[in-house]
C-alpha positions as CSV (number, residue, x, y, z in Angstrom):
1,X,-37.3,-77.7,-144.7
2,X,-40.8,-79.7,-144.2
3,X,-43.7,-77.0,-144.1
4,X,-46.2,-77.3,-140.7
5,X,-49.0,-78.9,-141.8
6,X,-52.2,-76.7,-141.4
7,X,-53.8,-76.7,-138.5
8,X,-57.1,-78.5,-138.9
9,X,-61.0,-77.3,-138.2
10,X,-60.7,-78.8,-134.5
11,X,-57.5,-77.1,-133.5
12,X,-58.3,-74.1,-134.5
13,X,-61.7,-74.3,-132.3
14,X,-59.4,-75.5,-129.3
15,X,-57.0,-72.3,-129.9
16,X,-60.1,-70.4,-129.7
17,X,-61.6,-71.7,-126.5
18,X,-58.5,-71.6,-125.0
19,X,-58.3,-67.9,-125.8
20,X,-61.7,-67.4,-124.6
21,X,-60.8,-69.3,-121.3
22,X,-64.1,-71.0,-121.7
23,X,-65.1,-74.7,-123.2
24,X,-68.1,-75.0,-124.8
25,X,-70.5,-78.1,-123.0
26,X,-72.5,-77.5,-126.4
27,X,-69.8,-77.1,-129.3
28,X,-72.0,-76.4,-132.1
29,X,-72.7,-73.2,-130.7
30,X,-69.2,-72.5,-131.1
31,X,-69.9,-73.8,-134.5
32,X,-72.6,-71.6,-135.3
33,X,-70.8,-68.5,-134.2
34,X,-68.2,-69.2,-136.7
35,X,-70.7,-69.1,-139.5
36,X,-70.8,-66.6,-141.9
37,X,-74.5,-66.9,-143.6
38,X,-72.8,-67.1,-147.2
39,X,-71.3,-70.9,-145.6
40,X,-75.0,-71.6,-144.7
41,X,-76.0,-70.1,-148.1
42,X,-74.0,-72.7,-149.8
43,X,-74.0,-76.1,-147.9
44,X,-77.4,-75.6,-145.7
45,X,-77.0,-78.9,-144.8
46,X,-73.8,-78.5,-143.0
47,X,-74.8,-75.3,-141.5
48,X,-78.6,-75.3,-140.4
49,X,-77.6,-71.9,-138.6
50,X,-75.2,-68.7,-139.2
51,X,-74.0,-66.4,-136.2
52,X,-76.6,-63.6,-136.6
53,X,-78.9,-64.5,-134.0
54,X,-75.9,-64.8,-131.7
55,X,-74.4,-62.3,-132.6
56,X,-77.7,-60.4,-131.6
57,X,-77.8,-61.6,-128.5
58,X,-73.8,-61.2,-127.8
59,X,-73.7,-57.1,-129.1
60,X,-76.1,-57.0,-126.1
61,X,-74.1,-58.6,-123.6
62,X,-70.3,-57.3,-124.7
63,X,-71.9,-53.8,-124.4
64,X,-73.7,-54.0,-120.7
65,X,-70.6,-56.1,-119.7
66,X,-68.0,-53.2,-120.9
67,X,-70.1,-50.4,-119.3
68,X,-70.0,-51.9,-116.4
69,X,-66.2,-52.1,-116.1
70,X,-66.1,-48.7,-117.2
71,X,-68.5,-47.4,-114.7
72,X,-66.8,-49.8,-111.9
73,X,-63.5,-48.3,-113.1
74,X,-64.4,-44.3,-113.0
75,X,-66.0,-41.5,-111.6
76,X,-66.7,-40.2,-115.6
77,X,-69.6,-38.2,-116.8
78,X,-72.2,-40.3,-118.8
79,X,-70.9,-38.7,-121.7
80,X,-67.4,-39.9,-121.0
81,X,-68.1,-42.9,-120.3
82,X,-70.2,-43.5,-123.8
83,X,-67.3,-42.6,-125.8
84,X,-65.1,-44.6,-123.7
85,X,-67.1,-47.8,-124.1
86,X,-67.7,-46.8,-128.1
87,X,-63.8,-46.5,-128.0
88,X,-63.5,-50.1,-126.8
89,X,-66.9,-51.7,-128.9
90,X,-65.9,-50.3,-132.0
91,X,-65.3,-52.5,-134.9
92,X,-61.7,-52.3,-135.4
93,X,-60.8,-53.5,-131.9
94,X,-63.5,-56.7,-131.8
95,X,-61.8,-57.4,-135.6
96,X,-58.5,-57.5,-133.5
97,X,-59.3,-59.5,-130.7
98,X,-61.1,-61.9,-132.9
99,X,-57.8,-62.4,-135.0
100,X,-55.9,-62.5,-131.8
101,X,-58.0,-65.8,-130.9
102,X,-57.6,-66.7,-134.0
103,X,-61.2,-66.4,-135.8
104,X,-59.6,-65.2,-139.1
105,X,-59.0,-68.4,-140.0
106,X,-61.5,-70.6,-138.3
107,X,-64.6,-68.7,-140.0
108,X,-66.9,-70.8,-142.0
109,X,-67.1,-68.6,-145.1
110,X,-68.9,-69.5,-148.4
111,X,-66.5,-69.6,-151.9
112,X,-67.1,-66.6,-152.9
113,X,-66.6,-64.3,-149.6
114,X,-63.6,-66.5,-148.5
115,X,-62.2,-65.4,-152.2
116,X,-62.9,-61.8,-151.7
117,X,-61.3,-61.3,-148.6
118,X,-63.8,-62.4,-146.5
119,X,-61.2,-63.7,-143.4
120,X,-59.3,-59.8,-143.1
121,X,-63.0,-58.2,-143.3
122,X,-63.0,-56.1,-139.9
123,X,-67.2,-56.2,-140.0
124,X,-67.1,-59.7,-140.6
125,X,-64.4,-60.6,-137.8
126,X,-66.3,-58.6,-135.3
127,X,-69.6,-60.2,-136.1
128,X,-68.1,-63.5,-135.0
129,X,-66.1,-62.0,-131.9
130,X,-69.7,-60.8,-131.0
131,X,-71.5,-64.1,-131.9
132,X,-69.0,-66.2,-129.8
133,X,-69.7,-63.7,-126.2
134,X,-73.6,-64.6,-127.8
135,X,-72.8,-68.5,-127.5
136,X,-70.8,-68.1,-124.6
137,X,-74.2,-66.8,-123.3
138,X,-76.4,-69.8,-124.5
139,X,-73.6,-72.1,-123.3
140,X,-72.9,-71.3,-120.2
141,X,-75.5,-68.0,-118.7
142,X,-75.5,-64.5,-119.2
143,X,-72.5,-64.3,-115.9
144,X,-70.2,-66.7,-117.7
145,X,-70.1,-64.4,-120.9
146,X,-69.4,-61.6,-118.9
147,X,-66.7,-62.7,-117.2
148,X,-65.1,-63.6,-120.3
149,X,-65.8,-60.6,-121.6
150,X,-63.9,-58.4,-118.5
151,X,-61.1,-60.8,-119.0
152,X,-60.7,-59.8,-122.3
153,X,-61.0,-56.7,-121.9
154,X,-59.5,-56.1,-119.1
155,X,-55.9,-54.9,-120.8
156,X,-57.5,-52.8,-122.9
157,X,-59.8,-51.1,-120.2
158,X,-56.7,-48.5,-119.9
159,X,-56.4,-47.4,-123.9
160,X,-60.1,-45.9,-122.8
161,X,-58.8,-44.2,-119.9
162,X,-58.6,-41.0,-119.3
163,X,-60.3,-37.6,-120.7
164,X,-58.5,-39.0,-124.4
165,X,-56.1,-41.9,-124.8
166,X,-52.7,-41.6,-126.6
167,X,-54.0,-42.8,-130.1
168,X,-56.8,-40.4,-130.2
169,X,-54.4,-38.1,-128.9
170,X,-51.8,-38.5,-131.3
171,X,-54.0,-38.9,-134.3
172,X,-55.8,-35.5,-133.5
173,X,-52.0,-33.9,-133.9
174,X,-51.3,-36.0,-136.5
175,X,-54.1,-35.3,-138.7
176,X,-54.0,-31.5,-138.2
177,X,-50.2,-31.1,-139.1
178,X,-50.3,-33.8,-142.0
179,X,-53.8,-33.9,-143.2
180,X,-53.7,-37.8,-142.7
181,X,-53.9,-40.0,-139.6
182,X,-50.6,-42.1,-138.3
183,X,-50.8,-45.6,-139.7
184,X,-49.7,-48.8,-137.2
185,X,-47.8,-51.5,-139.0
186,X,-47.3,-55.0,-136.8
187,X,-43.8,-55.8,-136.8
188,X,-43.3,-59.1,-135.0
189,X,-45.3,-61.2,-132.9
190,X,-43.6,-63.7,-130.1
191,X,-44.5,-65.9,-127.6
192,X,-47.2,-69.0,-127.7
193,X,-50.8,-68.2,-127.7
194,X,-51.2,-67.8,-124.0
195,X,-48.3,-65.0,-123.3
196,X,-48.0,-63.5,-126.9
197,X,-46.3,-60.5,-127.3
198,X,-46.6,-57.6,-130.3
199,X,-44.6,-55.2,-131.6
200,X,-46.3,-52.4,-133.6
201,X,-44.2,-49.2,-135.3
202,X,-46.1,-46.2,-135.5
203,X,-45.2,-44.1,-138.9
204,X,-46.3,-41.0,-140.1
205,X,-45.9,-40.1,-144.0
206,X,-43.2,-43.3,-144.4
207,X,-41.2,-42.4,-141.2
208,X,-41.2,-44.3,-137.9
209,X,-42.5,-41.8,-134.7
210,X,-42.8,-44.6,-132.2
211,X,-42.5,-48.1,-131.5
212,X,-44.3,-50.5,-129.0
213,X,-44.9,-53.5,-127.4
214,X,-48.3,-54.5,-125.6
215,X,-50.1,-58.5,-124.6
216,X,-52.4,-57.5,-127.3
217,X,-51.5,-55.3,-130.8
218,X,-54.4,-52.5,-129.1
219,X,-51.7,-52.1,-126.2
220,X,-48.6,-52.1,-128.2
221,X,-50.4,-49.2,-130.6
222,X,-51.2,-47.4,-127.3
223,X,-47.4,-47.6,-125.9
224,X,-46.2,-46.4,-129.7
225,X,-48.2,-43.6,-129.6
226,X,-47.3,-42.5,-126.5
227,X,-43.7,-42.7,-127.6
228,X,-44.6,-40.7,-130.7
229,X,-46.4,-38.1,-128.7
230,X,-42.9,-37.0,-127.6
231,X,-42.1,-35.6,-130.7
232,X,-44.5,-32.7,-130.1
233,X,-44.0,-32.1,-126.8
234,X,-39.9,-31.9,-127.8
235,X,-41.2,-30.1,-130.8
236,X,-39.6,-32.2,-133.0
237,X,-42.6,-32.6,-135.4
């Protein structure tokens, strides 16, 4: 059976977009947010800039856009509300929706990082994930960016809900009865780009608690651990 050919530097900037629901008038800002300073480090002349200006600029604007929704959203405390948008900011989930649009293997990485895990590097994915809502910004305004950013967010604006979410939940009971936190293994993903679907299984020391299914692998963790919460309220754990 012929093997797919790989998809090339363009497509997998159009996959991007296309997750970001926003084409870029200027694409070499979309360029620039892809690039890791150790690319830049290594072929200056095919990468005048790295993302770290924008990704500056688009820490700034994810965070005022996300604490809005959360304020729009609630009647929380401050307090609440901080560790609800920390919940959603936090460098796991940005290194998940960048791989979700596909970042992971558009990044513009020099040798030596790209040979050293550079593309499954959660600090390194959310950098971009930030430096793209930063271009998005220089592209298009300040509003633009933060629409994209309570699109993309929107889904996940529940997993911060309430006074703790299930994971939090789950890994609080978790931790205290094992001495180790649940781990979330991805088990299929289906669908095209647009409408995918994930599957996650929740397991604690080797054996499956929960399973879910969520538009985005944040959601599907949320839905197994809310399965796997049943075990204690069953007492079954």
């Amino acid at each position: 059976m012929k093997r797919a050919a790989p998809l090339t530097e363009e497509a997998h900037r159009a996959r991007i977009q296309e997750g970001l629901g926003h084409r870029f008038e200027r694409p070499e800002l979309l360029r620039d947010a892809l690039t890791h300073r150790s690319f830049r480090n290594e072929k200056p002349k095919l990468a005048p800039r790295d993302n770290e200006r924008l990704e500056f600029l688009g820490d700034a604007v994810l965070g005022a856009a996300v604490a809005a929704m959360l304020f729009e959203a609630s009647e929380d405390a401050e307090g609440e509300l901080t560790r609800r948008r920390a919940d959603l900011v936090c460098e796991a989930t940005l290194a998940e929706m960048a791989r979700e649009l596909g970042v992971d293997a558009a990044l513009r990485l020099g040798k030596g990082e790209d040979r050293t895990g550079g593309r499954e590097k959660p600090r390194l994915l959310a950098s971009a994930f930030e430096a793209l809502i930063g271009a998005i910004s220089v592209d298009a305004g300040v509003p633009t960016a933060c629409a994209v950013v309570r699109r993309l967010f929107a889904p996940r604006l529940d997993d911060a809900g309430g006074p703790r979410d299930h994971k939090s939940t789950l890994q609080e009971k978790v931790q205290a009865l094992h001495g180790r936190p649940p781990r979330y293994r991805l088990v299929r993903s289906e669908g095209p780009d647009h409408d995918r679907r994930f599957t996650v299984a929740l397991e604690v020391e080797g054996e499956v608690w929960g399973e879910g299914t969520g538009r985005s692998k944040s959601e599907a963790e949320q839905a197994a651990a809310e399965q796997a919460l049943g075990r204690f309220e069953e007492g079954a754990a």
